[in-house]
C-alpha positions, -999 to +999 in steps of 0.1 A: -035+247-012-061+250-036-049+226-072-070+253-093-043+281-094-061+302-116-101+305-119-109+322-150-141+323-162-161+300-181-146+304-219-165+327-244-162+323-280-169+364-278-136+370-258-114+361-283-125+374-319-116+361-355-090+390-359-070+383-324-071+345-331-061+350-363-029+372-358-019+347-330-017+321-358+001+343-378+025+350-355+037+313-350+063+299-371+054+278-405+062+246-392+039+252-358+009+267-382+004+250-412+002+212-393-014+189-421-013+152-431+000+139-465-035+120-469-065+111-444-067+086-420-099+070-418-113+034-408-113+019-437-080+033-450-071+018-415-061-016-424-041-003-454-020+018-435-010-008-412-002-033-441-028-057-432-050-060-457-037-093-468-050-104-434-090-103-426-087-110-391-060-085-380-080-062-402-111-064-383-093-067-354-076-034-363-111-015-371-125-027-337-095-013-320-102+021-341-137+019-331-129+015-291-106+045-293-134+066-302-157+058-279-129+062-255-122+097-262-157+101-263-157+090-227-131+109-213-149+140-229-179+134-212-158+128-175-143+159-178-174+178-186-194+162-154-161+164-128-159+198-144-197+207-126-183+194-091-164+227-090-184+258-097-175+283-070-171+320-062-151+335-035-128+341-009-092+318-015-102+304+023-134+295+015-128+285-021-107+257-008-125+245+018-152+236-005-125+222-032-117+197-007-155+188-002-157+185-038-123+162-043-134+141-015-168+139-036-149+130-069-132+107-055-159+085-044-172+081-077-141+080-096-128+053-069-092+073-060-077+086-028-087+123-022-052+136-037-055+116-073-088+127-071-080+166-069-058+162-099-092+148-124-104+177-106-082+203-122-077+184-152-114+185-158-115+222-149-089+233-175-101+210-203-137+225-200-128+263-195-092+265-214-092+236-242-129+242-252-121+236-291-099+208-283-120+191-259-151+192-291-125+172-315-118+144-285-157+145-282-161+137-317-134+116-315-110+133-340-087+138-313-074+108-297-072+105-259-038+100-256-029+129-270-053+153-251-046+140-222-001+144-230-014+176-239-033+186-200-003+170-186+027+192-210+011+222-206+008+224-165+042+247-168+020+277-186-005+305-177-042+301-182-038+328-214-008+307-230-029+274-221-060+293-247-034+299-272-024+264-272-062+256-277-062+279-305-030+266-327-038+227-315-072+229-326-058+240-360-037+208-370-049+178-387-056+151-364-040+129-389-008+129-388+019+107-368+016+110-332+056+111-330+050+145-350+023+159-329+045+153-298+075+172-312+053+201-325+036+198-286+065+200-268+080+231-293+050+248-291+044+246-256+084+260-253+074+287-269+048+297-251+065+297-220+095+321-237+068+347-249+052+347-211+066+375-187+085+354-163+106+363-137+145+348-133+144+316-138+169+312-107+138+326-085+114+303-094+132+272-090+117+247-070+126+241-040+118+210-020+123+177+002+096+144-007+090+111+008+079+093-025+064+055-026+088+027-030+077-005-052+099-028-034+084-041+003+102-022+032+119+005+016+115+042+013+120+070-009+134+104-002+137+129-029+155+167-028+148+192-054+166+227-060+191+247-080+216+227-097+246+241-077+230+238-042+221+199-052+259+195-066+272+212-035+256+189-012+262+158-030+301+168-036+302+170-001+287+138+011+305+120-016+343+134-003+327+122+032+322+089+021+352+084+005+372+101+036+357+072+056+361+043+031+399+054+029+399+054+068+383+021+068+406+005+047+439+017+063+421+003+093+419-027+083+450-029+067+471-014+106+448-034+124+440-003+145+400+006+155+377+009+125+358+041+120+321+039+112+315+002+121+288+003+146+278-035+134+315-048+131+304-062+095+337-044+076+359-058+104+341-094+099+342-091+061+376-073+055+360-050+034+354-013+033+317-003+035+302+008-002+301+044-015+263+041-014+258+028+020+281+052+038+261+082+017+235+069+031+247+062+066+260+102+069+230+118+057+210+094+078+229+107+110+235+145+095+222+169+124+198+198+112+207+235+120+176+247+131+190+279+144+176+271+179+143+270+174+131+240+191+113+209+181+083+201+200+084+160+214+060+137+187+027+133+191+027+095+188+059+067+186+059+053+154+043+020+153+057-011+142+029-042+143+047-075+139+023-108+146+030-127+172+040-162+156+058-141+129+079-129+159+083-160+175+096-171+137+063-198+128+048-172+105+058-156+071+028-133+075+046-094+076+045-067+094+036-031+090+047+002+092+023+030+104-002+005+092+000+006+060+038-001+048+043-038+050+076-048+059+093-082+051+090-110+081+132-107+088+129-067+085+097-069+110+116-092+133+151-071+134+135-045+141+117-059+172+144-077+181+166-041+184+135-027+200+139-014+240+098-011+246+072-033+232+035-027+229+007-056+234-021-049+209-054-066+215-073-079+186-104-096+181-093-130+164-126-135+144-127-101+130-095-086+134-111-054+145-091-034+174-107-038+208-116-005+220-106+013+254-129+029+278-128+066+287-143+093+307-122+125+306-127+150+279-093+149+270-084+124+254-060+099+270-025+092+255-037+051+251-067+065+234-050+083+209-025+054+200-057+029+195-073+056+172-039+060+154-044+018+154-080+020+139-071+044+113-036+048+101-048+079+075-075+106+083-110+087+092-124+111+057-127+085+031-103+087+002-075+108+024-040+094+024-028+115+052-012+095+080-027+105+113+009+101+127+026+135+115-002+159+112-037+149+126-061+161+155-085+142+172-121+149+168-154+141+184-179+124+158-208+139+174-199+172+192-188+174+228-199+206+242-171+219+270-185+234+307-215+213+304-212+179+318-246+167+303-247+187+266-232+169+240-217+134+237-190+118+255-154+119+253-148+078+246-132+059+219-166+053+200-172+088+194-138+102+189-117+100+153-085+111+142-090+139+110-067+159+085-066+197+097-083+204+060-110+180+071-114+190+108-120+225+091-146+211+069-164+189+095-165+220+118-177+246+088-205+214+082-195+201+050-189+168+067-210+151+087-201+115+102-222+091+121-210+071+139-227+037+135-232+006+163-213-028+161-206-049+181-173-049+202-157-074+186-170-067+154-149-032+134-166-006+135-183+020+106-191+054+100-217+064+080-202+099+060-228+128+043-203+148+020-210+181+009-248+199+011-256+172-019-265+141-001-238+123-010-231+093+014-203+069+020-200+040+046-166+032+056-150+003+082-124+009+104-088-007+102-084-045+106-056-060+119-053-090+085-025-107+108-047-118+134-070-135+107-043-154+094-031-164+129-063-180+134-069-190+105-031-209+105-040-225+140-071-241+132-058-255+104-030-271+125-059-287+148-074-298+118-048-319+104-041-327+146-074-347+148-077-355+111-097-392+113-110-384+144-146-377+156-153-344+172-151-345+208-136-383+212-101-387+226-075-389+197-063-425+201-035-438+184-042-465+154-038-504+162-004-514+144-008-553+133+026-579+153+051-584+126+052-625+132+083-645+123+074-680+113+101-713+123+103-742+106+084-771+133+102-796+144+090-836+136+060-845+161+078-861+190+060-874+225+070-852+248+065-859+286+038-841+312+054-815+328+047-813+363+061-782+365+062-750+357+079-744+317+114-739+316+118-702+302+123-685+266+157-679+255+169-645+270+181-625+240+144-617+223+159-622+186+173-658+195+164-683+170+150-711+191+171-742+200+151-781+194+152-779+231+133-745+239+099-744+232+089-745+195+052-728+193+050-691+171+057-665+190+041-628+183+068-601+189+055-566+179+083-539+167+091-515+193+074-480+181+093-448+178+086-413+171+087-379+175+061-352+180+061-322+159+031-298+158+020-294+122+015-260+124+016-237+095+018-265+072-008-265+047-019-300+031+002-318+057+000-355+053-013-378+077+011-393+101+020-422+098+015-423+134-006-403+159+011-392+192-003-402+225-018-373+249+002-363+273-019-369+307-051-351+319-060-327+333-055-303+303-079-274+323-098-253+295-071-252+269-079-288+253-054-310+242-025-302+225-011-283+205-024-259+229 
């Protein structure tokens, strides 16, 4: 759907005369006309009005603020006038927004936002220019500020393109001096009655209606958000609130007879001894609600939905999370419950140096069911940079360089270098030639990059595939652990463990005495090691080193481990082409 509604025509100053603009002023109230400021607001009245003038420093600090807020709107006046060029288009709806797409993909390389944020400067730009002409000359003087031009793009989205040059008209007209609490509350009245003096149809018929997955802030949650008529929306919610409650009651009688307890799949109200909260149960019987779909029938999913979890954060050595689709992470304990209640699992190969996805060969034109999920791996979102759709719900696969069907020799083959996952809006635009990728070479292990021409302008983008971060951080985590492993040690020589010096015990000598040759063999030590020596055992020092204890454990995932005190020995050779431990 094309985010320009309405395409009028450049603005005129001759469409509109004195007299029409005029009686439109006339016809608004006093209070919305005659807008004007008890005295002028200028930069050197600035530190006055903000009671500062006892205060050099926040003075000048005031005036430099005044002077940034200028150039600011100044700025913004000059985006909007060149994102306002990047759409200049005449015809068909069809082919109108094929090239808007072109053109937000455009704009959003050089503004540095996804596609969609990048279709709303679009618009923005496009109504500034042709429906706020006189307003968008006092923001380029710097008269108006930019806060308030840009509260006044985003108020007035509700109204026609005619009201939206009537509001140009009357804004235009007030002082840009007074309070920008009072320009707000003259806004938001002004715009109100704008929208009463349009033809509109019942307002009952053009409520909107809808169902939106919105971003969440906080790491593995989601947000779902309905939209309609007030009575539908309370209808629905009374009804899933008497649910709840039905089953909390349930629950607690349950608990209270000792008989079964409804909606307990988990057994965590019979282990508490609690009833399950309001909220949770909502949640729990929309969750599990079955949809009337009046027998139509929905056709099996394209692709499973993928849940990456790293190996050691699996095997519970690693903090590093997981990922949803690719791009939602997911806390370490939500990753691993989540595998751990999983019936299939899925190796992924990565390349640990790069992290790039290693690719799978092909030779049908179809493409195979493995070779979609490793595209779906390479690119969680359409391959068209700046698109946030997720190749997952609504994607088809594509051949970067054209694969002519009946010929086996015309055109380029069907493998995973040459094939991408697109957006049906860009899929039509790469096939009406608005987009052309090129596919560039890597390496294998290396990710790989396409080179993208957008529009008939020359404009070019090089993008890198998906990387797998996890795998870095694996490798990264395991050679620090051989690091502090053979810290002290030369590369290459055996890790050998450090000479400990005997702990001696000196006892006090006994008075020279002649002793007798012994013909024999000595008589021996005392049996028990720690025996203090008797006058008639042999008196001479003896060296007794401490017996040695300890306990391997691999300092993995430990950064700025100490040394040991001591180093383990190795266990025995051969260790075949794996090295010593720890692997």
């Amino acid at each position: 759907m094309s985010a320009i509604e309405e395409q009028p025509p450049p603005f005129d100053a001759g469409d509109r005369d004195e007299a029409a603009e005029a009686a439109f002023l006339a016809s608004l109230p006093s209070h919305l006309r005659d807008v004007t400021a008890r005295r002028e607001l200028t930069r050197s009245s600035l530190p006055l009005r903000v009671h500062s003038m006892d205060d050099p420093q926040l003075s000048a600090a005031t005036q430099r603020v005044w002077d940034v807020e200028k150039q600011e709107a100044r700025c913004l006046a000059e985006k909007h006038r060149a994102l306002a060029e990047l759409y200049d288009h005449d015809g068909e709806y069809e082919e109108a927004a094929e090239v808007e797409a072109v053109d937000a993909t455009r704009a959003g390389l050089a503004l540095r936002v996804t596609t969609g944020a990048a279709r709303w400067h679009l618009r923005d730009a496009y109504q500034a220019v042709h429906l706020f002409p006189r307003c968008l000359a006092a923001l380029e003087s710097g008269a108006l500020p930019s806060s308030w031009f840009q509260k006044m793009l985003k108020s007035s989205r509700s109204l026609r393109d005619s009201s939206r040059k009537d509001l140009d008209i009357a804004v235009a007209a007030w002082s840009p001096d007074i309070s920008p609490e009072r320009f707000f509350t003259l806004l938001k009245k002004l715009i109100t009655l704008l929208q009463q003096r349009e033809d509109r149809p019942d307002p009952l018929d053009s409520l909107t209606r809808s169902v939106e997955l919105l971003p969440s802030i906080e790491p593995g949650m989601g947000t779902m958000q309905i939209s309609g008529p007030i009575p539908v929306i309370l209808a629905q919610w009374k009804q899933v609130d008497e649910s709840a409650r039905a089953v909390q009651t349930a629950q607690r009688t349950a608990l209270r007879e000792g008989t079964p307890i409804p909606r307990d799949p988990d057994g965590l109200v019979l282990a508490s001894g609690k009833a399950t909260p309001l909220t949770e149960l909502r949640f729990a019987l929309m969750s599990s609600a079955a949809l009337d779909l009046d027998g139509v029938s929905v056709p099996a999913g394209r692709f499973r939905l993928n849940i990456t979890v790293p190996a050691l954060t699996l095997l519970g050595a690693s903090d590093e999370p997981g990922s949803l689709e690719g791009t939602i992470p997911l806390p370490p304990s939500m990753a691993r419950s989540l595998a751990g209640s999983s019936e299939a699992w899925y190796r992924v190969l990565t390349d640990p140096t790069s992290g790039a996805f290693l690719p799978l060969p092909a030779q049908k034109y179809q493409p195979s069911a493995a070779m979609l999920e490793h595209l779906r791996l390479r690119n969680s979102m359409c391959a068209v940079p700046g698109c946030t759709r997720l190749t997952s719900w609504a994607s088809e696969c594509d051949h970067i360089e054209e694969c002519r069907r009946g010929s086996a020799d015309a055109g380029a083959l069907t493998e995973i270098e040459n094939l991408h996952l697109l957006c049906w809006q860009h899929h039509l635009d790469k096939t009406a030639g608005l987009l052309d990728p090129t596919r560039l070479p890597t390496a294998v292990t290396e990710p790989g990059r396409t080179r993208w021409a957008v529009g008939r302008d020359g404009d070019i983008v090089t993008v890198i595939d998906d990387l797998d971060t996890a795998s870095l951080q694996i490798v990264e985590d395991l050679e620090h652990a051989w690091t502090c492993y053979l810290r002290g040690t030369h590369a290459g020589d055996p890790v050998t463990l450090p000479v400990t010096e005997p702990v001696t015990e000196p006892v006090p000598a006994e008075p020279e005495t002649a002793e007798p040759e012994s013909a024999g063999p000595e008589p021996p030590g005392p049996s028990d090691p720690g025996q203090v020596p008797t006058p008639e055992e042999p008196t001479e020092l003896t060296e007794k080193p401490l017996p040695e204890y300890f306990c391997w454990e691999p300092p993995l995932l430990r950064r700025g481990c100490p040394r040991p005190p001591k180093e383990p020995e190795n266990p025995p050779e051969p260790w075949k082409d794996l090295g010593p431990p720890p692997f």
